[in-house]
PAVEXNU-158397 format. One record per residue: residue in three letters; x, y, z of N, C-alpha, C, O in turn. Coordinates in steps of 0.001 Angstrom, whole numbers, plus 500000, padded with zeros to 6 digits. Example, Ala and Ser with C-alpha at 12.3 -4.5 7.8 and 13.67 -1.06 7.14 Angstrom:
<sites>
Ala513190494310507800512300495500507800513200496700507800514236496681508465;Ser512850497750507080513670498940507140512900500030507870513409501138508039;
</sites>
This chain:
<sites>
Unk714702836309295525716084835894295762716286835574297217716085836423298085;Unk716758834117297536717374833856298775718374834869299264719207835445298565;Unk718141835037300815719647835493301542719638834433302100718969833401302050;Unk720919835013302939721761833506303492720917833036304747720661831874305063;Unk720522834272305426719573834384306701718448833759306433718323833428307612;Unk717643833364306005716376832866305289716486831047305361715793830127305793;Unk717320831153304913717444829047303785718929828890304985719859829686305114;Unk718701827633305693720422827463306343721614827169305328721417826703304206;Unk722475827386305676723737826981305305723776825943304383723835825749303169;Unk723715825299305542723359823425304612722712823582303831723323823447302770;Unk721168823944303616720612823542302467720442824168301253719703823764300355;Unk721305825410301221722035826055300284723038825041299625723143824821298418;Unk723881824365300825725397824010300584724399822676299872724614822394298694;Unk723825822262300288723232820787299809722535821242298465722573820318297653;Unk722022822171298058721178822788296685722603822871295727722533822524294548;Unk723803823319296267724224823554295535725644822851295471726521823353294767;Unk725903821589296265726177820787295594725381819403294687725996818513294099;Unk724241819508294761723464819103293845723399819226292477723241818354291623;Unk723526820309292382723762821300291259724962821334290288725069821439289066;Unk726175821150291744727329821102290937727384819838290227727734819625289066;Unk726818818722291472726826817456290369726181817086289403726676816385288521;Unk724968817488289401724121817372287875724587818346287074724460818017285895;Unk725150819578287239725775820331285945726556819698285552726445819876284339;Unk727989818468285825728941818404285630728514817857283871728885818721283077;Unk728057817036283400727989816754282086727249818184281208727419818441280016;Unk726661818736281900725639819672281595726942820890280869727058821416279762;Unk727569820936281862728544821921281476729890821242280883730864821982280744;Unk729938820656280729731137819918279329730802820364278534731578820989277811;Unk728832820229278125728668820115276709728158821968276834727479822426275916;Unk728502822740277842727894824354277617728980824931275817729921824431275201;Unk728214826037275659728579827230275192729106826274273570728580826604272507;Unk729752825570273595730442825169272532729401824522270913728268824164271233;Unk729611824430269899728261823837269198728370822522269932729274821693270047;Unk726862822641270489726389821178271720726747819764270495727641818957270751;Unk725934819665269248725857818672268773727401818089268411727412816885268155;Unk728668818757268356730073818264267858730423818164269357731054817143269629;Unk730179818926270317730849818826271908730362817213272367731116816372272858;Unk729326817086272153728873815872272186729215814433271960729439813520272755;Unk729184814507270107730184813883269279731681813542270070732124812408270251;Unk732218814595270415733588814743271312733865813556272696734781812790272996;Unk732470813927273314732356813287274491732036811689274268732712810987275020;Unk731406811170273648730852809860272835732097809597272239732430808481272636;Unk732987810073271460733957809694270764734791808945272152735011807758272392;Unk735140810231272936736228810026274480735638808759274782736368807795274551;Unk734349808485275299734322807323275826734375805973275301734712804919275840;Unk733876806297273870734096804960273259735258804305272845735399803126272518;Unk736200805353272908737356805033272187738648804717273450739804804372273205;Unk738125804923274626739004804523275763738698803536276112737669803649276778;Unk739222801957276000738802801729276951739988800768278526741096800231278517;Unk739094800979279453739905800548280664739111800061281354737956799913280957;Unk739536799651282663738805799332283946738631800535284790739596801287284923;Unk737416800822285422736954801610286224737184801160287438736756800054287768;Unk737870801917288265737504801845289689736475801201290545735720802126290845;Unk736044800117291096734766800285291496734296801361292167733286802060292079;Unk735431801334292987734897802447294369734479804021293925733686804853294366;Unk735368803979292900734490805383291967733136805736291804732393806532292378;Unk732952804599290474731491804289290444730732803854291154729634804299290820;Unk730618803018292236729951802880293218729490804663293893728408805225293719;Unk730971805334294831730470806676295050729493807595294447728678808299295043;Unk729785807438292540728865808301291920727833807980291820726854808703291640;Unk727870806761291927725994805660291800725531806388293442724637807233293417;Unk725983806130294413725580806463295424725067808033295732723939808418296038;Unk726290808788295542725176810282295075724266810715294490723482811571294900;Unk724262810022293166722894810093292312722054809605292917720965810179292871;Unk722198807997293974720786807853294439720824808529295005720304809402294308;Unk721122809119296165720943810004297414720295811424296691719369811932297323;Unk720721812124295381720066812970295180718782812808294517717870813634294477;Unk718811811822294078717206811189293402716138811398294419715127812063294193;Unk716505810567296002715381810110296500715387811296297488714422811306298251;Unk716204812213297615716267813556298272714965814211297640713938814368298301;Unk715103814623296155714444815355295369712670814466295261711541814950295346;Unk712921813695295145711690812358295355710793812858296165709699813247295759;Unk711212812907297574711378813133298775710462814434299539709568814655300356;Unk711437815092298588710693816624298796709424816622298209708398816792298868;Unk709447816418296877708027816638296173706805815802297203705787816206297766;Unk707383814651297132706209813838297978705413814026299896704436813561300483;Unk706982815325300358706927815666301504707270814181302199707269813061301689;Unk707584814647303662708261813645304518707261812750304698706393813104305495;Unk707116811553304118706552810087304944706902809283306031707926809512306674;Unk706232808468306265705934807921307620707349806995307013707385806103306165;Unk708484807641307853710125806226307877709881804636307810710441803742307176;Unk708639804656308876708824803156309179708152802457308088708726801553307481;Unk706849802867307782706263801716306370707067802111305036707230801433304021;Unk707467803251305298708224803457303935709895802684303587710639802829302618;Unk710007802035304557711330801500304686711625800492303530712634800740302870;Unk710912799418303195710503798385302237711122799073301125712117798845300437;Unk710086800144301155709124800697299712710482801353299042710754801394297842;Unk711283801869300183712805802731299504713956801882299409715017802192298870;Unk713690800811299956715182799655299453714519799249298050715321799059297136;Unk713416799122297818712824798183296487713231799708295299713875799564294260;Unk712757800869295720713076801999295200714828802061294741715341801997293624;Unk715417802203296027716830802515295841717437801233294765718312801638293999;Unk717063799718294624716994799001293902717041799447292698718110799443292089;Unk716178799797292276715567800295290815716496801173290213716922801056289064;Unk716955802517291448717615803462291131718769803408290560719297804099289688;Unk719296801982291498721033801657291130720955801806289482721558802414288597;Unk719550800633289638719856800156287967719400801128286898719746800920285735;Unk718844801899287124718657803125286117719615804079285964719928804671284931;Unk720127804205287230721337805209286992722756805011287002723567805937287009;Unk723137803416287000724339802714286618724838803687285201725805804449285165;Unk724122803474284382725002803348283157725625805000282816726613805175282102;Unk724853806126283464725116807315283635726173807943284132726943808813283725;Unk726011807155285350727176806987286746728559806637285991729494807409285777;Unk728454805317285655729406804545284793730229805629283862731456805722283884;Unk729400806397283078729786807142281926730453808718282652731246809515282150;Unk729927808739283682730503810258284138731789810145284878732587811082284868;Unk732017809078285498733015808693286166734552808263285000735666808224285522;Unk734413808013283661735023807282282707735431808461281830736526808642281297;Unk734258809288281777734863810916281388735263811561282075736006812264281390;Unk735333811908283123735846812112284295737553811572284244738529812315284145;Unk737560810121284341738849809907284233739799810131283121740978810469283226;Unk738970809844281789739745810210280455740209812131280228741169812493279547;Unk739333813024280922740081814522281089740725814828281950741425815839282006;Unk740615814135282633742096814346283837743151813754283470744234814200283847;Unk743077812504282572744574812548282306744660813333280652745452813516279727;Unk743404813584281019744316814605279440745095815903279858746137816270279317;Unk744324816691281110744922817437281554746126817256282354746829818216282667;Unk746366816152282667747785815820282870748970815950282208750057816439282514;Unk748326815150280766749758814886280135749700816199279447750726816354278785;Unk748679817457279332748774818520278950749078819829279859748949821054279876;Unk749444819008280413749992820028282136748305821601281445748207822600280732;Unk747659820937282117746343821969281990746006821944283407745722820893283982;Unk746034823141284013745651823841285248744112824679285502743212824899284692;Unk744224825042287001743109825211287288743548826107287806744303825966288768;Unk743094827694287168743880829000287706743048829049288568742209828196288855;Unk743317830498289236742716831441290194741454832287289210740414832604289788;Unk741592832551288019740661833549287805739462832335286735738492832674286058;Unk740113830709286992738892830086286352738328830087287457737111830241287350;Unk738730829970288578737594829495290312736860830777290319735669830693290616;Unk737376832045290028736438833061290332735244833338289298734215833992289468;Unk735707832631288158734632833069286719733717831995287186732510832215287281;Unk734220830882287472733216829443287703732054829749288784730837829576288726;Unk733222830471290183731988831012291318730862831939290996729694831894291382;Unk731580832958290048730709834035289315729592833217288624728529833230289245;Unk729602832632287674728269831738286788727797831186287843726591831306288063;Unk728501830562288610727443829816289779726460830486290661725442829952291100;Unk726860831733290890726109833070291384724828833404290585723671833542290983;Unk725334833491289403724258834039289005723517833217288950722398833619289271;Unk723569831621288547722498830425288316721766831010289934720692831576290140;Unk722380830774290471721588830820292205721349832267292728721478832770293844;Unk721140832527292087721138834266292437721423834817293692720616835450294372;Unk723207834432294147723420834596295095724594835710294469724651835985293270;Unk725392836217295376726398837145295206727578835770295270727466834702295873;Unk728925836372294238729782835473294189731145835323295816732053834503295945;Unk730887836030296408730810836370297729730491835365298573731212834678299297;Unk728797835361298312728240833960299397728667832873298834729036831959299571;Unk728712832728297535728902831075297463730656830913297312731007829767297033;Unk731557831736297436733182831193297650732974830903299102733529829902299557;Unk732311831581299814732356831440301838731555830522302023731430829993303128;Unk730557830010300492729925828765301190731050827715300630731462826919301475;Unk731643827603299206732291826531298907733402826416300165733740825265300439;Unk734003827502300956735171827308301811734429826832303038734909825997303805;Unk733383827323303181732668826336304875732505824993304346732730824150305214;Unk732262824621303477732006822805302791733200821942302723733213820726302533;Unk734239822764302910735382821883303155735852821518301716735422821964300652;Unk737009820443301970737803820172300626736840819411299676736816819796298507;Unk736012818335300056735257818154299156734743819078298210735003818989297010;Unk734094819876298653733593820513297411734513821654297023734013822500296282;Unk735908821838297437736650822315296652737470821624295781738333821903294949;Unk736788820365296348737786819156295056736586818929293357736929818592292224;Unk735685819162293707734409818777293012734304820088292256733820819933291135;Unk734651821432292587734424822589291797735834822377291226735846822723290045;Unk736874821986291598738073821979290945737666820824289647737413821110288477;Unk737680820270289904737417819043289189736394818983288086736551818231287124;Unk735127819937288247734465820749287265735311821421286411735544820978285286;Unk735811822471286835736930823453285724737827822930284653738002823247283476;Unk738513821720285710739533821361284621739011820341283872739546820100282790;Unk737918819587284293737219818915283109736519819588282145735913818839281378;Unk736414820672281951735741821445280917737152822242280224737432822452279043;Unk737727822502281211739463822565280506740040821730279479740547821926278375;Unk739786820705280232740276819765279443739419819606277751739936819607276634;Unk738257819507278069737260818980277452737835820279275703738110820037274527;Unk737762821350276414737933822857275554738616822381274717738306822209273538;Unk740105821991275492741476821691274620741002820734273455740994821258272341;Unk740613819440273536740402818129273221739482819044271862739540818571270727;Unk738697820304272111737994820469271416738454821418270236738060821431269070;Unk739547822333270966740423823067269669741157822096269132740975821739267968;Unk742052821567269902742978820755268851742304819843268402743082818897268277;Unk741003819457267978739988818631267219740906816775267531740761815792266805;Unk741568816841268501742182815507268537741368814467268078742027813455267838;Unk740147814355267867739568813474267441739183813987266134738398814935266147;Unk739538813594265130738400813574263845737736813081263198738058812223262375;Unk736554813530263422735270813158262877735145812710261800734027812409261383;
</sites>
């Protein structure tokens, strides 16, 4: 188990907003029967449809690459910047286009549970941020302690991004008792 003294700040704070962003679909479809939560989520998107933001999807395309070629990165250890320069625009290329349609889809669910939680006046208590920090603890086997003092050193971003986790699975819950969609 990491302490805080060991691994810096950052690359805790960077592990684990990584984390938060690849859980975010991960945890829509937690705990609930996966194969109907699913169904749920496929239903939401197909059955909305609108215009996306670019600047949305662009942002989420852009994090995914950035965490792709981060993780890339590491495995392969640091290369030489300068010949590799080519080699990661032709790369980051590729990436857009593989991870468009993902991007596309998380950003579109994303928007369809927020306004569900809107027009369902569905909130984001105090004791979902502490249950959410708690699971996040244990995934990282940190105390729920270090990671609220890390989400509050990271600034509003990632208190907008853990917020924004909760009530999309809030949302998602509701959508899922009141079976608003039937199958």
């Amino acid at each position: 188990d990491w302490h805080m003294g060991e691994i810096s700040g950052k690359e805790i704070l960077e592990e684990l907003k990584a984390k938060l962003r690849g859980e975010m679909e991960a945890t829509l479809k937690r705990d609930i029967d996966e194969s109907y939560k699913d169904q749920i989520l496929k239903r939401l998107v197909e059955t909305h449809h609108f215009d996306l933001p670019e600047s949305l999807v662009e942002r989420e395309l852009t994090a995914a690459i950035r965490q792709h070629m981060e993780s890339r990165m590491r495995q392969r250890g640091k290369i030489d910047q300068a010949e590799d320069l080519v080699k990661r625009q032709e790369e980051i290329k590729q990436l857009r286009e593989e991870l468009l349609p993902d991007a596309t889809r998380r950003v579109k669910l994303g928007l369809i549970l927020e306004a569900i939680a809107e027009k369902e006046g569905i909130r984001v208590e105090e004791a979902d941020v502490a249950a959410e920090l708690e699971r996040l603890a244990k995934r990282l086997k940190l105390t729920a302690e270090d990671i609220r003092r890390m989400v509050e050193s990271a600034g509003q971003d990632m208190r907008e991004e853990l917020f924004g986790r909760i009530l999309a699975e809030k949302s998602l819950d509701f959508v899922y008792r009141h079976a608003m969609i039937q199958g």
